[in-house]
DOMAR-817353 format. One record per residue (C-alpha): x, y, z negated; residue in three letters. Coordinates in steps of 0.05 Angstrom, whole numbers. Layout:
# residues N
        u        v        w   residuo
        X        Y        Z       ALA
...
# end
This chain:
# residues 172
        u        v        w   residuo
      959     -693    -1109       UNK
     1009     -638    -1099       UNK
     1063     -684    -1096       UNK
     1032     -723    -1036       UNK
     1024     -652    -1007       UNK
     1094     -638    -1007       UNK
     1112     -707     -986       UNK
     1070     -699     -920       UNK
     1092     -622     -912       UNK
     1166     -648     -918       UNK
     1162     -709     -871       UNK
     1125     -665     -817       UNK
     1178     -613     -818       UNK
     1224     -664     -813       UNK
     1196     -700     -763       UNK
     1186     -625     -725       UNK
     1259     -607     -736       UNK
     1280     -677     -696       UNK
     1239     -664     -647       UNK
     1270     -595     -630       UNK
     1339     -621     -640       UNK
     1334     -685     -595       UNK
     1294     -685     -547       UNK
     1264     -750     -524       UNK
     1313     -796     -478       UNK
     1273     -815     -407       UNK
     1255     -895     -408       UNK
     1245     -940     -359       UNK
     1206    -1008     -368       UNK
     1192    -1080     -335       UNK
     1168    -1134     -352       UNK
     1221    -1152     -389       UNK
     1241    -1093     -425       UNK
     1244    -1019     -440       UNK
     1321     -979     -426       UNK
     1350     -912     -424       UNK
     1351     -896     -354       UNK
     1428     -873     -334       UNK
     1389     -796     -311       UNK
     1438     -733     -326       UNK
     1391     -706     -381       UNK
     1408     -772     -418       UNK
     1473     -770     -406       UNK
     1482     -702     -430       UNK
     1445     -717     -496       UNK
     1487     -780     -499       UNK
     1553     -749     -489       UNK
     1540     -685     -529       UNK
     1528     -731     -594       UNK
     1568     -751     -646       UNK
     1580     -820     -669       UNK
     1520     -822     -725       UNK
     1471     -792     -680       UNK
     1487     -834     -629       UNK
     1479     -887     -666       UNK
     1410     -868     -691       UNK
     1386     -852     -617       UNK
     1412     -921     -602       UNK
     1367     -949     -664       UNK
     1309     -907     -641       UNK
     1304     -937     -574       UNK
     1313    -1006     -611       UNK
     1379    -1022     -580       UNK
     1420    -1070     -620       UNK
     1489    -1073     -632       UNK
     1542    -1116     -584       UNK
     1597    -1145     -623       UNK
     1649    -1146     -571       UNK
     1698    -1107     -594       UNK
     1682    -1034     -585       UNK
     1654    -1009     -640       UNK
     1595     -962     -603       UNK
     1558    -1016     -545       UNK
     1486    -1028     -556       UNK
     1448    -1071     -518       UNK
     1369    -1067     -503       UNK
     1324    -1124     -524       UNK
     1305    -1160     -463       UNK
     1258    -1235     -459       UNK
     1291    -1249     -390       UNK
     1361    -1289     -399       UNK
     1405    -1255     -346       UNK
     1396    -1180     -351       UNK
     1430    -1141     -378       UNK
     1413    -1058     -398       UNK
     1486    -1033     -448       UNK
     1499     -964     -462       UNK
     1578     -960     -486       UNK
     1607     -887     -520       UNK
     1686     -889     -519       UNK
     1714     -815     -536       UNK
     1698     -770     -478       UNK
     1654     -819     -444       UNK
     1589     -854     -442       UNK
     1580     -918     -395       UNK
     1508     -949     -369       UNK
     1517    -1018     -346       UNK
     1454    -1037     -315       UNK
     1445    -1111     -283       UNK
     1396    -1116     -246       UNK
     1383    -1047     -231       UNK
     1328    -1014     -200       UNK
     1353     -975     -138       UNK
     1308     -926     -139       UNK
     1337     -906     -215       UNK
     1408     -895     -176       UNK
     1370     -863     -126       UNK
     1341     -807     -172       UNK
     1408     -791     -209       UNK
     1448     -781     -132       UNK
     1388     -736     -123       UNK
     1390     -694     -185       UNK
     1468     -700     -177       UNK
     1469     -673     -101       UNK
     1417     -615     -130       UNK
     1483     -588     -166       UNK
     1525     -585     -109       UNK
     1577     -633     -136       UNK
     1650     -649     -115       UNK
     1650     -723      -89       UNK
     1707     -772      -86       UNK
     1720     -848      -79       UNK
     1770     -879     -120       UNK
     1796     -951      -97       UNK
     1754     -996     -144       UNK
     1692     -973     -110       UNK
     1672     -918     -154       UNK
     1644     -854     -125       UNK
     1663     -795     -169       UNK
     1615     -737     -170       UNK
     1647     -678     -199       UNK
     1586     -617     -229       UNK
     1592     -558     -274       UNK
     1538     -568     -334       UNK
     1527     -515     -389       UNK
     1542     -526     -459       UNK
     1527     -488     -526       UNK
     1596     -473     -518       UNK
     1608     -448     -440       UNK
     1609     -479     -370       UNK
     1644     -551     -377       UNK
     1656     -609     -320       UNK
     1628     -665     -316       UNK
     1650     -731     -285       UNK
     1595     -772     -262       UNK
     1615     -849     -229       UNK
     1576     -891     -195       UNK
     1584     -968     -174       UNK
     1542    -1008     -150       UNK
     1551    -1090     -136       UNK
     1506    -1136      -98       UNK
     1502    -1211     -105       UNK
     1463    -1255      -68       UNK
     1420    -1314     -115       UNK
     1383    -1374      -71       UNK
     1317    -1395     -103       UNK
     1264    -1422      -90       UNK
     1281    -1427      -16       UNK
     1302    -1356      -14       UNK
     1361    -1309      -23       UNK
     1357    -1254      -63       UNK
     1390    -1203      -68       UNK
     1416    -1171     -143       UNK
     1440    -1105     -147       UNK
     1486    -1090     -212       UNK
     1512    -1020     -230       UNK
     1562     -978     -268       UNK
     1545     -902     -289       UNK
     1588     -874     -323       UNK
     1583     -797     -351       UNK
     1656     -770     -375       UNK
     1677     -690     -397       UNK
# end
């Protein structure tokens, strides 16, 4: 009986310690599937962690592993054939590619972006640059935060659509 005590006692503190540590990522579901949204509190958490507990967060959110060459991409599970929802970590950097995306998703990060009074600039593949002080344990740091989006145009079933893909991409 004791034992099973301290089992329970151990796996709630635990449990209590991960909660305090990492807090919970924002989601975003459809039909198909359930993704990290590209917001900036993820992509503080996301840049901030190290390779194992990124990993784990990836594994949490039940993102699987992409083999395709870089050893931290994780894809989310999705039942509809073309979308795509991959979170990529290379060094200083951590990459959303989102197809199709929700707008309104992009919408809310240039919001909470332009709420920090950021530095904005365009580079020549399309990618607006938003340039924002964000506080660390450590001091004041900047972040980089870029922004593409594509659109593509799909005819079906006597219609065009249109299919919005993005890039976000969160950098020190």
């Amino acid at each position: 009986m004791k034992y099973w005590v301290g089992v329970i006692l151990n796996l709630c503190l635990w449990q209590s310690t991960w909660a305090q540590t990492n807090p919970p990522l924002q989601c975003e579901s459809d039909e198909y599937s359930t993704y990290l949204v590209p917001s900036l509190e993820n992509g503080f958490v996301l840049l901030d962690a190290n390779k194992e507990v990124f990993q784990r967060l990836m594994k949490q959110y039940q993102y699987q592993e992409f083999y395709r060459g870089n050893e931290m991409e994780y894809l989310a599970p999705t039942s509809r054939v073309n979308q795509m929802r991959l979170i990529r970590k290379e060094n200083t950097q951590v990459q959303f590619l989102l197809s199709p995306t929700k707008l309104m998703v992009i919408r809310q990060l240039e919001q909470d972006i332009a709420a920090r009074k950021p530095i904005v600039s365009k580079d020549s593949n399309g990618m607006t640059w938003y340039h924002i002080n964000y506080p660390t344990h450590q001091s004041s740091q900047v972040l980089r935060i870029g922004i593409k989006l594509e659109s593509d145009s799909e005819d079906r079933v006597g219609r065009t659509w249109t299919i919005w893909s993005s890039t976000i991409i969160f950098s020190h």
